[in-house]
N, C-alpha and C positions, 0 to 999 in steps of 0.2 A: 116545348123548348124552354120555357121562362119555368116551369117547376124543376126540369132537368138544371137548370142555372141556379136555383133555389138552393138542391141538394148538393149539389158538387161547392157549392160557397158556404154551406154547414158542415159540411164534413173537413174542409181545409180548416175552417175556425176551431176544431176539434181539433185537427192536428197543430194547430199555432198555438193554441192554448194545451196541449197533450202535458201531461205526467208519464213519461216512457218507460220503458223498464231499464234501469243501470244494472252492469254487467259488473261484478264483483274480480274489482282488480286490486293488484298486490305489486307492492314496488319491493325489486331486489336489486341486489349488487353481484355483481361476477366477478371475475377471479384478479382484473382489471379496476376494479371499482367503477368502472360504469354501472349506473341505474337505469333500470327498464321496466316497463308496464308486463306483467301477464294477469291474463284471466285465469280465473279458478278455475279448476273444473273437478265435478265430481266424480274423479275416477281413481278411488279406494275405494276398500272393503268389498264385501262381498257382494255389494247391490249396488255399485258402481255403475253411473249408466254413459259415463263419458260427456254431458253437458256441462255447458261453462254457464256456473251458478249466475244468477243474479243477486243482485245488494239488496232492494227494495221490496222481500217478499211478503206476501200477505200474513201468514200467518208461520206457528211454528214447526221445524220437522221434527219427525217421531224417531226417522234412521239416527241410529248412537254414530254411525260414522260422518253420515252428511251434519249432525249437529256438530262435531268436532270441528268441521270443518268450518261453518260459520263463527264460531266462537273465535276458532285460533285467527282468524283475518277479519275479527274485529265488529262482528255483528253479534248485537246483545238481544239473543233468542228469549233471555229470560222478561224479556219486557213484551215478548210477542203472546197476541192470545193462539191456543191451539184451533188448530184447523177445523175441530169439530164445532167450536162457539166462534166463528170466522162470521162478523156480517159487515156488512158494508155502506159502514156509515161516510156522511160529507166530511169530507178536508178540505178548507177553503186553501189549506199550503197547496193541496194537488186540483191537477191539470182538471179538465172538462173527460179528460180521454180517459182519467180514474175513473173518476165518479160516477161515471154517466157507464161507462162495458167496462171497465176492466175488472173490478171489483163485484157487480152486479152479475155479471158474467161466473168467476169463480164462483160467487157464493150459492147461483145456479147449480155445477156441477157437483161443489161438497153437498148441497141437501140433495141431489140424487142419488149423488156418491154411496153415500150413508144411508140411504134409503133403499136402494138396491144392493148394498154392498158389493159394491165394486166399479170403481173410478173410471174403467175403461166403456162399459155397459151407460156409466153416465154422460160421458162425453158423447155418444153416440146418441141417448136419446135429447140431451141439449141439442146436439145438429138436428135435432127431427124436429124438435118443438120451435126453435128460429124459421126452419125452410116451411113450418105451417104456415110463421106465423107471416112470413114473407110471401107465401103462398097466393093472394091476389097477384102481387107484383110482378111474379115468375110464371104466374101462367098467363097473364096478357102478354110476356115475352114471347112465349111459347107458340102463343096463339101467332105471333104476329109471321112466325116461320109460314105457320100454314094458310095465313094470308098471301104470302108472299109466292107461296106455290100456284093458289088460282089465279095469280096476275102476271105468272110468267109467261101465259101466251102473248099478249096485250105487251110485255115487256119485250119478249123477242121479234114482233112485229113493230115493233116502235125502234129497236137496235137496225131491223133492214130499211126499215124507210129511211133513215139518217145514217146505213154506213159508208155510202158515199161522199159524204157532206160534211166529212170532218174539221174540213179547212173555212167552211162557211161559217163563221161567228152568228151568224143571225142563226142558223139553224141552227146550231146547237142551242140558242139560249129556247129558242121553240122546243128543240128536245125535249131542254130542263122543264118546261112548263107544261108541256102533255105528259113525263114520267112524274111529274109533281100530281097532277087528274087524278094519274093510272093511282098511288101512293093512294090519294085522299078516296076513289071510288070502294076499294079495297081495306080500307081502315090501317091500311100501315104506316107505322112509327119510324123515323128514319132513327130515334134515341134511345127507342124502349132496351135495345143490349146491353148499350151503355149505360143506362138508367143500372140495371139488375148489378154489372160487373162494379158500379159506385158503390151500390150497397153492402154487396155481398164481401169484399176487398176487404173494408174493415174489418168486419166479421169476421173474417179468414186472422188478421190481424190481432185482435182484439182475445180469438181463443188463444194464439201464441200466447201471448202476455199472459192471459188467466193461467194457462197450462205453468207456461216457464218459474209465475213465482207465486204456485202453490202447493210449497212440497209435498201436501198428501196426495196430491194429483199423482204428479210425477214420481212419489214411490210407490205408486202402486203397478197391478198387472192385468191383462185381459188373455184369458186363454194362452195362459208363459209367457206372454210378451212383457218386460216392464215397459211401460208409459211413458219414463223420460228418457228410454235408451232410445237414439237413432238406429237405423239397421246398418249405418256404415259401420259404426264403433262396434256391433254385436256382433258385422261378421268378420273382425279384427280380431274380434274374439275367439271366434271360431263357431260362433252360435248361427249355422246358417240358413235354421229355420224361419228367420227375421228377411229371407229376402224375399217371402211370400208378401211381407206390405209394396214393397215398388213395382210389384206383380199387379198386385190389383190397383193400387192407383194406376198403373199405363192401362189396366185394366177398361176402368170405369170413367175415366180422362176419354178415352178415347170415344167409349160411346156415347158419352154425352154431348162429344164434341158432334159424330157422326152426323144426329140430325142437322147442323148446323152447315155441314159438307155437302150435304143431300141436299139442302135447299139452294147452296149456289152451284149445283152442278149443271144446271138444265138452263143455268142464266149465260145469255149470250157477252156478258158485258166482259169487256179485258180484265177486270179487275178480278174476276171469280176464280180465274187461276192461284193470285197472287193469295186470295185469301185463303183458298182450302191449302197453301205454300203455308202459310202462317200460322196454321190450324196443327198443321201436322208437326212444324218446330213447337208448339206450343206444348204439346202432348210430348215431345223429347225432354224439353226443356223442367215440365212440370215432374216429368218421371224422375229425372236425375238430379231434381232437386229433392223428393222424397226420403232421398240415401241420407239426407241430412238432417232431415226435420225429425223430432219425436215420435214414438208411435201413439201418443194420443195423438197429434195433429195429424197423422197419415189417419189414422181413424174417424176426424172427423171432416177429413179431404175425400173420404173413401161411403162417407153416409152422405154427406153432402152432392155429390155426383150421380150416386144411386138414385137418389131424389131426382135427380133432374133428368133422369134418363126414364123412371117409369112415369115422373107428371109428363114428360115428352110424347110418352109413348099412350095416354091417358088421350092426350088433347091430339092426336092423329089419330087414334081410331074415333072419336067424338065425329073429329070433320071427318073421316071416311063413310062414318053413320051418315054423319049427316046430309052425300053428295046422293047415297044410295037411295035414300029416302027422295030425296030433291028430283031422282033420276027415275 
């Protein structure tokens, strides 16, 4: 509990102290002379990916159309270094959220980038190298599923002995104290999810940023896809082989959420409805956000998942080994 309090109070310090990414806005006048704010977006020329640029990007682009477009609204690329000589040194003008992932992050992806030539192949092994490296933390999660599975009997016997006694305050607070036993005999975490989803959030965050303001990222492509095109803007396009990414994110969403379903199926407690309820909007909600996001972040949503669906499947057959043995 007290290190779960630890990191949830470092990670807000990051965001109160953050350098965020600004969105490259442009003030005009209509026919009326009112003035109004719009975002840029980069949708000219012929590698047009429909994203609303950002002001504060890391380094310089290479596309002759995306540079026009920095220049003409006021960002002087010639003082940027190229993306190829991009590292990531301290700014004391910027935020804890630069210095620490934003930039660190990027500069991750170009030396892949360029090592493997090709930006979308790097994104994907950046999500591999983070989920090792996170790899303790998500498999004690994992683990704690399958904890939770040999204490369901103990659990649903402890649901009949107290399901008439709802209205009895002393018994329930007795409930709380023998399902606390049940928890501590079995080793499970009532934080460890929440612990993973603290972590992992940024992260999900933090690629956004790298990705959004580091034009060589995003002009680049992985198997025809471009990188900063979303698949809503590409099938506006008419480009409809771009709906294979919200395919696989509901894909890989879903089964990763799966084991998570499975473990409150067999739980007698009222709540287990509510969550496999929550579980399955979550998986609507993550799909049809996808339409929006870039295809490097659907790719490294779609490596990210993968990950947690075979360490999933890793750490259940371990404890299957392990009851067979037992048995």
């Amino acid at each position: 509990m007290k290190k779960t309090r630890k990191i949830i109070v470092f990670f807000l310090l990051l965001f109160l102290l953050t350098g965020c990414t600004k969105q490259l806005v442009v003030e005009k006048t209509n026919d009326s002379g009112k003035k109004t704010k719009m975002v840029v977006k980069y949708d000219v020329g012929k590698n047009a990916t429909g994203q609303a640029l950002t002001k504060n990007i890391l380094c310089k682009p290479t596309d002759k159309d995306l540079l026009s477009i920095y220049n003409k609204n006021g960002i002087k690329t010639n003082k940027l270094v190229s993306c190829s000589n991009f590292t990531p040194t301290l700014k004391s003008n910027e935020g804890l959220w630069d210095n620490i992932f934003i930039k660190p992050l990027a500069w991750l992806i170009l030396k892949l980038g360029y090592l493997v030539k090709n930006f979308g192949l790097a994104v994907i092994l950046a999500g591999l190298a983070i989920r090792l490296i996170l790899y303790p933390v998500t498999k004690k999660s994992a683990m704690q599923s399958e904890n939770l599975k040999k204490a369901q009997p103990e659990l649903q016997r402890l649901e009949k002995k107290y399901a008439k006694k709802a209205d009895d305050q002393q018994a329930m607070i007795q409930k709380s104290q023998e399902m606390m036993a049940i928890y501590k005999k079995y080793n499970i975490s009532l934080f460890s999810g929440c612990l993973v989803a603290i972590v992992q959030l940024p992260l999900f965050i933090a690629f956004l940023e790298a990705i959004n303001r580091t034009p060589a990222i995003f002009e680049g492509s992985f198997l025809g896809l471009q990188l900063g095109t979303t698949p809503w803007f590409a099938l506006s396009q008419g480009h409809w082989f771009y709906i294979i990414l919200p395919i696989l994110v509901f894909i890989v969403t879903f089964l990763s959420f799966k084991f998570t379903k499975n473990d409150v199926a067999d739980n007698s407690n009222p709540a287990a409805d509510s969550t496999k309820m929550m579980m399955n909007v979550m998986v609507v909600i993550i799909t049809i956000s996808s339409f929006q996001l870039s295809t490097a972040i659907g790719l490294y949503w779609i490596t990210s998942s993968l990950f947690t669906v075979v360490q999933n499947l890793l750490v259940q057959r371990g404890g299957n080994d392990a009851r067979i043995k037992k048995s």
